[in-house]
DODOMAR-727112 format. One record per residue (C-alpha): y negated, x negated, z negated; residue in three letters; residue number from 0. Coordinates in steps of 0.25 Angstrom, whole numbers. Example, Ala and Ser with C-alpha at 12.3 -4.5 7.8 and 13.67 -1.06 7.14 Angstrom:
<pt <18; -49; -31>; "ALA"; 0> <pt <4; -55; -29>; "SER"; 1> 
***
This chain:
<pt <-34; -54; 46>; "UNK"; 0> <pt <-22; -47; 43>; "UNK"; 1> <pt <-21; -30; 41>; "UNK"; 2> <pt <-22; -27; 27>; "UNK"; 3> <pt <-17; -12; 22>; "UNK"; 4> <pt <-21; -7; 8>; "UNK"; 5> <pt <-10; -2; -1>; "UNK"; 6> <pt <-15; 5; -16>; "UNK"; 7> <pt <-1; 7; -24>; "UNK"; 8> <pt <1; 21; -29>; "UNK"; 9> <pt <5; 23; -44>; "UNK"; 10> <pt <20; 27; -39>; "UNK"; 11> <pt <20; 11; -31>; "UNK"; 12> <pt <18; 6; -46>; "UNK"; 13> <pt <32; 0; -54>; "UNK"; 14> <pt <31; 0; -68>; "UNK"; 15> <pt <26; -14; -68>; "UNK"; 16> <pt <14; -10; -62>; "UNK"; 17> <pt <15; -15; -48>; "UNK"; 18> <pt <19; -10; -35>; "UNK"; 19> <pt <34; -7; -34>; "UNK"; 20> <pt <41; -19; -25>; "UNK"; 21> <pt <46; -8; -15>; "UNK"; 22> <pt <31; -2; -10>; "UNK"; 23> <pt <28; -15; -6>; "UNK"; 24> <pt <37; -13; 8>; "UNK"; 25> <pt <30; 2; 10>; "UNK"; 26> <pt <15; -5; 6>; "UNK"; 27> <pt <20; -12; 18>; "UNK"; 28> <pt <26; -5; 26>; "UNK"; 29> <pt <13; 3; 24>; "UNK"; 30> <pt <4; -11; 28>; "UNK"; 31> <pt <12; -11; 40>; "UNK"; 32> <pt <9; 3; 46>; "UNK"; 33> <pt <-3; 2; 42>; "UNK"; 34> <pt <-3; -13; 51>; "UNK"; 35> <pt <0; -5; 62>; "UNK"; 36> <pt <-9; 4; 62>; "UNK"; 37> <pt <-20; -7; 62>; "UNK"; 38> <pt <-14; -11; 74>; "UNK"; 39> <pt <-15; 0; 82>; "UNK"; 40> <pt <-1; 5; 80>; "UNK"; 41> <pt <-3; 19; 73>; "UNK"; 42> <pt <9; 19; 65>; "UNK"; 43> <pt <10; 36; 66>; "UNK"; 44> <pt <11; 35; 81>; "UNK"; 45> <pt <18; 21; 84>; "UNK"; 46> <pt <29; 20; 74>; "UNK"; 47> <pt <35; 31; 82>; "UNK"; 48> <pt <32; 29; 95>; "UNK"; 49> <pt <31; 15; 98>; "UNK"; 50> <pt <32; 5; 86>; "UNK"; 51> <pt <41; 6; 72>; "UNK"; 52> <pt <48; -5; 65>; "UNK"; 53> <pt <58; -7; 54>; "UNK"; 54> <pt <58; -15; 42>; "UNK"; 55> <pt <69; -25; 43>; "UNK"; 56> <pt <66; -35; 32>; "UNK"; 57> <pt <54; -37; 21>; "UNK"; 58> <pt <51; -46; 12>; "UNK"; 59> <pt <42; -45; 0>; "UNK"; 60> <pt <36; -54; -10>; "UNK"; 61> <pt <28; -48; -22>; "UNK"; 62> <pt <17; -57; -27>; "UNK"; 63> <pt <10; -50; -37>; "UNK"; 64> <pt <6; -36; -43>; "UNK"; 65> <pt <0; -24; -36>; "UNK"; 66> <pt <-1; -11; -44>; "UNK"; 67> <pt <-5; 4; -43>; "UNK"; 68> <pt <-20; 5; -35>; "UNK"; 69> <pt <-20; -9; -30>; "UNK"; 70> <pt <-27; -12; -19>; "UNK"; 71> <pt <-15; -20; -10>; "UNK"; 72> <pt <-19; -26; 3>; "UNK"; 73> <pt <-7; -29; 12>; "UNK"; 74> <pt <-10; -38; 26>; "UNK"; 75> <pt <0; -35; 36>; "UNK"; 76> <pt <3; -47; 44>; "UNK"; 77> <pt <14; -49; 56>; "UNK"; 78> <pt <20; -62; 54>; "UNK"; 79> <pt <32; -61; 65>; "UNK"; 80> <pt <34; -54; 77>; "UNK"; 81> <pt <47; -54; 84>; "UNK"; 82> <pt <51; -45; 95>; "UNK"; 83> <pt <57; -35; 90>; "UNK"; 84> <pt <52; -38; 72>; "UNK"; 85> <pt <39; -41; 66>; "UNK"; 86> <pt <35; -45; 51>; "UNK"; 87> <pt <24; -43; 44>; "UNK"; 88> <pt <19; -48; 32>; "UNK"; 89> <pt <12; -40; 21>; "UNK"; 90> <pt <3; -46; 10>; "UNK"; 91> <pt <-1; -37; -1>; "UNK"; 92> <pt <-11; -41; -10>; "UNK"; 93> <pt <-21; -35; -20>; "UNK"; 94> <pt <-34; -40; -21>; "UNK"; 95> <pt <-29; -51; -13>; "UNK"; 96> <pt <-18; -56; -22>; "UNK"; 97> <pt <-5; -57; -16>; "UNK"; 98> <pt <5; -44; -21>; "UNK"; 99> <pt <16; -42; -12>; "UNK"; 100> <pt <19; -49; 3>; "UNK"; 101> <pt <30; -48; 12>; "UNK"; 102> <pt <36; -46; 26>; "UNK"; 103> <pt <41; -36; 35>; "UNK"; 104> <pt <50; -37; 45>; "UNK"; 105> <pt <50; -27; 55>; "UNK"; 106> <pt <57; -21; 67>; "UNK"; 107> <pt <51; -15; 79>; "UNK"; 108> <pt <59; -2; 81>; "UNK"; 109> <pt <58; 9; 93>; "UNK"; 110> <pt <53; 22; 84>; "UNK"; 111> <pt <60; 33; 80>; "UNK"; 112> <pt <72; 24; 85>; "UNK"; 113> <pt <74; 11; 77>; "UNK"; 114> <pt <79; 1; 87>; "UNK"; 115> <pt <71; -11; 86>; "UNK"; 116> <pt <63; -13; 99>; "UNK"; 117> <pt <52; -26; 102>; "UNK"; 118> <pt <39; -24; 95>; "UNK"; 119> <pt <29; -19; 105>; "UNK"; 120> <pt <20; -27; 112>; "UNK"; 121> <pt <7; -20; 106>; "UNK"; 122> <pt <12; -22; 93>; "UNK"; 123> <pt <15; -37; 94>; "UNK"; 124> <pt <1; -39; 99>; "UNK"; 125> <pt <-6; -32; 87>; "UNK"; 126> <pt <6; -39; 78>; "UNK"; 127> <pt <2; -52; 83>; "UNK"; 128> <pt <-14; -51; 84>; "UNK"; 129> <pt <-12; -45; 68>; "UNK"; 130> <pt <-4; -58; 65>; "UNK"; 131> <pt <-18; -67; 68>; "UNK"; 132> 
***
């Protein structure tokens, strides 16, 4: 069963068409995925600058239907690929099970504070892979 994080959109995420603005469905994600790794064990306040950090360095995402201010939105995290040095992740949003918004992430395990791209740590490969079941 995938990690699901639950988003409620604010009034100010709302366009004038009554649903969420195209452009906070990367931060609902990018939200999904810290909280991902938290689940995991991986404390995102103390390992995204110690050990672990990445960067985005492609997304894709496919709107499939409405989400507005004060829904309820489920999004399940689940790693699809991992590389040696990438991963993606692939979100599906949903309110009250219908499909809103889906896409994928792919990102780039960097050293912290530094930016250069390192291999993704073993510890996080093992809890990426046993998510992906």
């Amino acid at each position: 069963m995938p990690f699901v994080h639950r988003r409620r959109p604010t009034y100010a995420e709302v366009d004038q068409q009554g649903v969420v603005f195209h452009g906070h469905w990367l931060a609902y994600f990018d939200d999904a995925m810290t909280r991902f790794c938290d689940h995991l064990g991986f404390p995102p306040k103390e390992v995204f600058f110690s050990t672990f950090d990445v960067m985005v360095v492609k997304a894709q995402l496919d709107w499939q239907g409405p989400a507005g201010f004060d829904d309820e939105i489920d999004i399940a995290v689940i790693p699809t690929r991992l590389g040696t040095k990438s991963f993606d992740l692939e979100y599906r949003a949903t309110v009250e099970g219908r499909p809103v918004c889906t896409g994928v992430v792919t990102y780039v395990s960097v050293k912290p504070l530094s930016g250069g791209s390192v291999p993704i740590p073993d510890d996080v490969r093992a809890a990426f892979e046993q998510a992906a079941r």
